[in-house]
N, C-alpha and C positions, 0 to 999 in steps of 0.2 A: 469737189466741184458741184456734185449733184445738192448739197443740205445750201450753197451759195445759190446756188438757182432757185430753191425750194424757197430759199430768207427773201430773196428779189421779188419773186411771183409773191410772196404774202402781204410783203413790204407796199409792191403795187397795188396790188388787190384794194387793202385797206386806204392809201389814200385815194382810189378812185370813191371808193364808199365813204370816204369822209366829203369828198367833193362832194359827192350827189346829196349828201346830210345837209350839207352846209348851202345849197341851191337852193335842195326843199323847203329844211325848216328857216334857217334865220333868215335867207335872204328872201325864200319867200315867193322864189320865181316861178314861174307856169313850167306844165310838164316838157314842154318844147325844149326848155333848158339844161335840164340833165338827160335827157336821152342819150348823149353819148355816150354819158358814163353808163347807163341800166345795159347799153348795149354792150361796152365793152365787158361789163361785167360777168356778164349772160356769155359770154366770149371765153372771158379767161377761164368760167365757169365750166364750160364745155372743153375746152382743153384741157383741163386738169382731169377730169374723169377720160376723155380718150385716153391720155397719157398714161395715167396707172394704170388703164386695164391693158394696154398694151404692150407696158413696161413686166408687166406680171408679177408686180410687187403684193405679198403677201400680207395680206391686212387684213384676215380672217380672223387673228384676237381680237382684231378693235371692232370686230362687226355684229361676232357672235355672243357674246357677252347678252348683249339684251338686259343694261343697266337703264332702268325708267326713270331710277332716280336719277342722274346725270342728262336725261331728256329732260325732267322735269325741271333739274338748275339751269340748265339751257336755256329753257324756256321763261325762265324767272330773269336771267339775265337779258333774254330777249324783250319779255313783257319792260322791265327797267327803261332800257334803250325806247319804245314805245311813249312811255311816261315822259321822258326827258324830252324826245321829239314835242310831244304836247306840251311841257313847261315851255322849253324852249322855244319854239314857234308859234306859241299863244293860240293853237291851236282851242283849246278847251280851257274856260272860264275855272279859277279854283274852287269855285263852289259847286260845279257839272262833275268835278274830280274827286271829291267826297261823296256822289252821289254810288247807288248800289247799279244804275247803267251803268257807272264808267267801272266799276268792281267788277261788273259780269264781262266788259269789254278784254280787262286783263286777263281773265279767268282764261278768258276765250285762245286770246292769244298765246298764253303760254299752251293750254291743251291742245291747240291747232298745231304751233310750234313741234310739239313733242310727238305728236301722231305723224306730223309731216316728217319728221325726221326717222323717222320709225317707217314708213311709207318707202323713203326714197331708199334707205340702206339694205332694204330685201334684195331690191332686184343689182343692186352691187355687187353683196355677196355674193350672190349669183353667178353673179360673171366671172367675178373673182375665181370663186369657188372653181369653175372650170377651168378658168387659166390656172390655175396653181395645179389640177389634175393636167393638165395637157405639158406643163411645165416639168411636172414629173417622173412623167410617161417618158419625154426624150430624156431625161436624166441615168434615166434605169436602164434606158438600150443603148 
């Protein structure tokens, strides 16, 4: 039951973020129009981090690791997603996207990307790291 709720919440997730894609870039509308979704998502966002840490699921292999390179694909998949925003949205001219601005703009993002994600996963751990000792502690007595 619990990996069927887990498929639903991602399932959701993702078409709320296709929405708010699909407002932004093609359709092209002012920010007034997808705020529900940046909100819901900021939503489901924060529920999903109360949840594990309360649930006191053990995700100290996925945290400790400290693999850059898989920040740094991340970030290349993010910079991508970025790219295609600007294809698709006609955001940026193709000849502004050969330029070495828009080169250091990707640069940026992935690097941003990969720091951020490295930023947020410390103080996780963190918490984790103490639910799993306090999770063990009632275990033992």
């Amino acid at each position: 039951m619990e990996k069927l709720q887990g498929n639903l919440f991602l399932g959701m997730t993702c078409f709320i973020a296709l929405s708010a894609f699909v407002k932004a870039s093609i359709l092209d509308l002012a920010l007034v129009a997808y705020i529900p979704e940046l909100i819901l998502l900021i939503v489901m966002g924060v529920y999903a981090f109360v949840r594990r840490i309360s649930s006191g699921i053990d995700i100290r292999d996925m945290l400790e690791k400290d693999s850059w390179f898989s920040r740094i694909g991340s970030g290349i998949l993010f910079a991508l997603f970025v790219i295609a925003t600007d294809v698709i949205g006609k955001r940026e001219t193709m000849s502004f996207m050969f330029s070495p601005k828009y080169l250091l703009k990707i640069v940026l993002a992935i690097l941003v990307f990969a720091l951020l994600t490295y930023l947020l996963e410390k103080p996780l751990a963190l918490i984790n790291r103490k639910k799993q000792k306090k999770i063990e502690a009632e275990l033992e007595d």
